[in-house]
N, C-alpha and C positions, 0 to 999 in steps of 0.2 A: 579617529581611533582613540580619542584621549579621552581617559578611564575608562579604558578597558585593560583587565586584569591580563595578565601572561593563559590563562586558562579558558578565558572567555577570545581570546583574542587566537586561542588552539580553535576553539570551536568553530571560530569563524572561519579559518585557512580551512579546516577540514571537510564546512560546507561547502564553498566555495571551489574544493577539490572536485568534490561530490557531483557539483553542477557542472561543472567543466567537462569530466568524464562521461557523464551520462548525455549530454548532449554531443561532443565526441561521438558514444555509442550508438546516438539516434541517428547522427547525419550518416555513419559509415553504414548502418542499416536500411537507411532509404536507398542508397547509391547501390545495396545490392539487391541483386534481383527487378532492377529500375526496367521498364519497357513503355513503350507507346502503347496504347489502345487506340486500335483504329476502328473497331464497330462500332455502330450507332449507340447511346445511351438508352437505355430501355426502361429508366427509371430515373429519383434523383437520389444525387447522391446523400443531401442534407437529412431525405428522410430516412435515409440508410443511415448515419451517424446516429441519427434523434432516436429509434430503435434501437442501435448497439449500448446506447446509455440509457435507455428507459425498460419497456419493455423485454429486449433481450437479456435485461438483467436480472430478471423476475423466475424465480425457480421451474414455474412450469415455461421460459424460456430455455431454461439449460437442463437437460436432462441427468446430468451427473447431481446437479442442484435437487434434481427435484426427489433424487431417491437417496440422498442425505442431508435432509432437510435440514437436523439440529446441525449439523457439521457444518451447510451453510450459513446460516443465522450466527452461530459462534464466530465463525470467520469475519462478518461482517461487524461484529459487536469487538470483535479482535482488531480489528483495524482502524474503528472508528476510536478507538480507546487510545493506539497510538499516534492516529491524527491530532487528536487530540491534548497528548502529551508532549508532539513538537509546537501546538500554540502554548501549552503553559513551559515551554522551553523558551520561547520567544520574550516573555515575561519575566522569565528569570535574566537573560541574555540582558535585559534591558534593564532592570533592576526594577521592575513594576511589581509595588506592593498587592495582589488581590484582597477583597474583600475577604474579612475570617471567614463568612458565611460561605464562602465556595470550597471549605478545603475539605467538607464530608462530601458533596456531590462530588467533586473531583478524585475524590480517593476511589470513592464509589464504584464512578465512572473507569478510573487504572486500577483500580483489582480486580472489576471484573473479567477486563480486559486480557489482563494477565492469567486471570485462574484460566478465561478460554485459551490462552497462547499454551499455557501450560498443559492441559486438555488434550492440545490436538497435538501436542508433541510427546505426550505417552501412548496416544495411538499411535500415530506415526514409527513407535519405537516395539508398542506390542503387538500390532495387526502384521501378518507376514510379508500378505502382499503388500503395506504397505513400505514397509522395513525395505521387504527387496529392491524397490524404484527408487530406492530413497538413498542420498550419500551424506557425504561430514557438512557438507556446505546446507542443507536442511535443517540438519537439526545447530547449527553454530548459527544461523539466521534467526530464527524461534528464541535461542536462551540469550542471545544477542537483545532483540526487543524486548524479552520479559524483563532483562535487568534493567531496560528504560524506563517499564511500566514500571517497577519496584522502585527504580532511585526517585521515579518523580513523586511516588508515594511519601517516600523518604524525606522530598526535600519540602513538603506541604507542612510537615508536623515538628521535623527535626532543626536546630539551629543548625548552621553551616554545612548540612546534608547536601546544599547547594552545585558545593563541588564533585559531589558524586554523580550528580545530575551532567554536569557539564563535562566531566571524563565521559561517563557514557554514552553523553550526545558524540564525540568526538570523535570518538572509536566506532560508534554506529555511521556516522557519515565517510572516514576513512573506508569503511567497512562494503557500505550501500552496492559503489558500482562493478566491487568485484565478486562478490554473490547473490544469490538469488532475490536478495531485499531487492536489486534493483526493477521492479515488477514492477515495484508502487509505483515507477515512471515510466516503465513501457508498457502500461497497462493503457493509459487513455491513449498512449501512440498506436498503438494496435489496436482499439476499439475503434477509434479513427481511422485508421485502413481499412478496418473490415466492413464496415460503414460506408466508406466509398466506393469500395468497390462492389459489395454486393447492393447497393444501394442504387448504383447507376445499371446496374444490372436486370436491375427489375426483381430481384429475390426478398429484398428486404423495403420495408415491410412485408411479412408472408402474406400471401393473400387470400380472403377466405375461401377453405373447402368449397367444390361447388356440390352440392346435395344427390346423390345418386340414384337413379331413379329405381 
């Protein structure tokens, strides 16, 4: 821990929270709903997983994907922006100078991110039915990561913008495992279930149509 700032050394307890919690979250979620299966396996499980993250992720896989296309694509370009901006958090965390040359693709890369974040959470707020399904903890997740994508905008161009970066990461990992953010970790936990089990099942991979006479 030596040189590490009071601020950086916040960021770190409140990863560190973050992970605790969410794994917490995942073992109490295995233990529920836990059974034996005693039928034969009628498929495997491996290629059930390999399809829940290949294929089954591909729009004409998902049917809500596939009839909002740009809302897909956004999402994805949304999230790849905040993966993103926790490796150039990692950089900062660590005091690693980037090359000048990265700091237009990288802005690039978090504004676009954000203009999508920002996007889908004015729909969110003018579409009805989406308004209706929707509560505080949706839209506080959404302006939560944009101000990530923003600080880390911020701290590419500005001098000591740093620290706005590192309150934000702080409060976003404080933040993670008691709203909705926490997805981005039970996302591959749950693709990996449903993988295994439809996978041993013999459903997944679908198998082709057979031709009708």
């Amino acid at each position: 821990m030596a040189g590490l700032d009071p601020l950086r050394l916040a960021v770190l307890a409140a990863a560190a929270w973050c992970l605790a919690a969410l794994v917490f979250q995942t073992v109490r979620a295995y233990r529920f709903g836990r059974h034996e299966i005693h039928s034969a396996a009628a498929g495997v499980s491996l290629k059930g997983i390999a399809y829940a993250f290949g294929p089954g992720m591909m729009p004409w896989g998902k049917e809500s994907a596939a009839r909002h296309l740009p809302t897909y694509l956004t999402g994805i370009g949304y999230h790849g922006a905040v993966f993103a901006a926790l490796g150039y958090l990692v950089t900062v965390m660590s005091r690693v100078a980037l090359p000048a040359e990265w700091r237009i693709p990288l802005t690039a890369v978090f504004a676009a991110g954000a203009a999508g974040g920002i996007g889908l959470l004015v729909k969110r707020a003018v579409k009805p039915v989406l308004r209706s399904i929707s509560c505080p903890d949706d839209f506080a997740a959404n302006v939560l990561v944009d101000l990530l994508l923003a600080a880390a905008i911020a701290s590419l161009w500005i001098p000591g913008a740093d620290t706005v970066l590192l309150a934000t990461a702080a409060l976003l990992f404080l933040y993670i495992p008691l709203g909705k953010i926490r997805h981005c970790f039970f996302f591959f936990y749950s693709r990996i279930l449903f993988g295994i089990f439809f996978g041993r099942r013999g459903v997944l991979p679908p198998r082709p149509r057979e031709s009708q006479p």
